[in-house]
Rosetta silent file (secondary structure, phi, psi, omega in degrees, C-alpha in Angstrom):
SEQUENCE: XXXXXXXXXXXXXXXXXXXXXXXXXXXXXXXXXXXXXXXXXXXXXXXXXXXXXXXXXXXXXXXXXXXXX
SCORE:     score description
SCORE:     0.000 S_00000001
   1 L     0.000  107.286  176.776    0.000    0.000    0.000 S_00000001
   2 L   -62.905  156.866 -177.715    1.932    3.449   -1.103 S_00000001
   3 L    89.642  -40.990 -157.789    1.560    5.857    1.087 S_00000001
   4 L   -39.578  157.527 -178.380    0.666    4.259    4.027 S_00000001
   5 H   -45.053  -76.686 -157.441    1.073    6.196    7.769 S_00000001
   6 H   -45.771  -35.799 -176.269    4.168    4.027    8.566 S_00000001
   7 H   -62.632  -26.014 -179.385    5.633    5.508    5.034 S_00000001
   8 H   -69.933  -25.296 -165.752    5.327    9.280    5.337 S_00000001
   9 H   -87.266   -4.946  172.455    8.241   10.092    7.913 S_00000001
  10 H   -88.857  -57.285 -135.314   10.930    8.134    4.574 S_00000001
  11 H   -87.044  -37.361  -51.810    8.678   10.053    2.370 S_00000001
  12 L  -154.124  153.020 -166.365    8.479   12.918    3.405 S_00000001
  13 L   -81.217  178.882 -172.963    9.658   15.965    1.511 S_00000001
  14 L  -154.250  137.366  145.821   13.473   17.683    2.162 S_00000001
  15 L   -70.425  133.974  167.769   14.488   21.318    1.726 S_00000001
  16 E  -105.176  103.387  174.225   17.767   22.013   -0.764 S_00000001
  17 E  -121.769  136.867 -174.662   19.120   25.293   -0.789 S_00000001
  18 E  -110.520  124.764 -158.926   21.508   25.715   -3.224 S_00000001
  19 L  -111.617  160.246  172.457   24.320   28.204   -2.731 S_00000001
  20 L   -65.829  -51.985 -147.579   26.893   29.170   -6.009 S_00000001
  21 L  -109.508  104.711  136.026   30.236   29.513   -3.962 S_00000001
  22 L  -163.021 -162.870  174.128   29.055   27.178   -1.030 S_00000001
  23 L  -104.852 -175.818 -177.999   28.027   24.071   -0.113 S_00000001
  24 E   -80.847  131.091  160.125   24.207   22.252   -0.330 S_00000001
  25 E   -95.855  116.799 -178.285   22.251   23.453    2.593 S_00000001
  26 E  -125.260  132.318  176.446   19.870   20.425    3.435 S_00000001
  27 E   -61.584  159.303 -174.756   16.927   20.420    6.413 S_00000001
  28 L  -130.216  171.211   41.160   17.708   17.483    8.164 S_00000001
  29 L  -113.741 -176.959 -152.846   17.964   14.779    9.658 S_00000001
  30 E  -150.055  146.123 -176.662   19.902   13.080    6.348 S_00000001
  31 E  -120.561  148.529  156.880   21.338    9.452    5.811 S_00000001
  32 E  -124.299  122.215  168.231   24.002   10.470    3.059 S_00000001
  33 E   -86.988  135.896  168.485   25.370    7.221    0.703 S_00000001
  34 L   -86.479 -178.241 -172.595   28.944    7.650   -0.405 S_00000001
  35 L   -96.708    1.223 -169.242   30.456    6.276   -3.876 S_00000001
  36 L  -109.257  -12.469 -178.163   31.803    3.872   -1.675 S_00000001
  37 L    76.491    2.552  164.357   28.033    2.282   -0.350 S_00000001
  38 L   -42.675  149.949  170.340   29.251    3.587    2.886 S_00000001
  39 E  -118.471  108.019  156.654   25.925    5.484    5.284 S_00000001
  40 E  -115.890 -154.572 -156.497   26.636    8.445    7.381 S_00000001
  41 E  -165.888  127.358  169.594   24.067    9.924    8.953 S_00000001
  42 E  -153.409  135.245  -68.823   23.224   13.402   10.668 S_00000001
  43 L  -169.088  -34.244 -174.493   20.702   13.959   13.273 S_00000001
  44 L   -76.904  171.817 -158.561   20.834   17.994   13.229 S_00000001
  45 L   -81.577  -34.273  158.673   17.912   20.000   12.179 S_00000001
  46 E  -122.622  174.313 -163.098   19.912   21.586    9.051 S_00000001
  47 E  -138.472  140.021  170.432   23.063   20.054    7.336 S_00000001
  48 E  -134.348  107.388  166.011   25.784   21.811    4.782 S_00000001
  49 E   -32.442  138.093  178.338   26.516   19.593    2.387 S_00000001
  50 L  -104.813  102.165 -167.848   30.283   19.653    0.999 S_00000001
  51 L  -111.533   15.510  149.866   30.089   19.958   -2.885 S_00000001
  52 L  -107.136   29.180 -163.924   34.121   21.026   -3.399 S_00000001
  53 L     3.274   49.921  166.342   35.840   17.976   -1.357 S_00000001
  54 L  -113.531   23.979  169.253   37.819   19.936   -0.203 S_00000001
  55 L   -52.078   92.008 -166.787   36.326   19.209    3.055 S_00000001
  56 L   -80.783   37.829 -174.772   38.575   17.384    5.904 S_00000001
  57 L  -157.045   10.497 -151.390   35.120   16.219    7.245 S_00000001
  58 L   -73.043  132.369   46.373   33.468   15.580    3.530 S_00000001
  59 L  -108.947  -21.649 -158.437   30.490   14.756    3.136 S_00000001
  60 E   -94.625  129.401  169.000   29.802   17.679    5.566 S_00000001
  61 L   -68.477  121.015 -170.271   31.315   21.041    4.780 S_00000001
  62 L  -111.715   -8.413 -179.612   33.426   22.225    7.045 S_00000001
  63 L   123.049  -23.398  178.481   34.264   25.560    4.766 S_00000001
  64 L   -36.190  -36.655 -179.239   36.997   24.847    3.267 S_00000001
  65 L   -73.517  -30.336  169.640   35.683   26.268   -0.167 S_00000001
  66 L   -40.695  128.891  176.321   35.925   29.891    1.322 S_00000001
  67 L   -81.193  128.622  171.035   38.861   32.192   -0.233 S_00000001
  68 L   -92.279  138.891 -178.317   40.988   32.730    2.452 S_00000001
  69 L   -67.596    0.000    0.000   42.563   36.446    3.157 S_00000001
């Protein structure tokens, strides 16, 4: 049965906000799969995504993509 009560809290919609210079801002909580089949998982109510690996914490953005002064 699609849909069903048990189904809606997997189903359930996600926010994306998509920055140029930045990482993915995603409402959370988030299971992320690696290219590796690897699961991590984060629990907080938003998430920043790392989309320039240059991340020592990747998949999570730690900032690294910033020009430094």
């Amino acid at each position: 049965m699609p849909n069903s009560p048990s189904d809606r809290s997997s189903d359930a919609s996600r926010r994306v906000t998509v920055q140029r210079k930045g990482p993915l801002l995603m409402e959370g909580p988030v299971e992320v799969e690696l290219e590796d089949g690897s699961v991590v998982t984060s629990d907080r109510f938003r998430v920043a995504l790392c989309t320039c690996r240059r991340s020592r914490r990747y998949p999570w953005c730690d900032t690294s993509h910033r020009d430094r002064a």
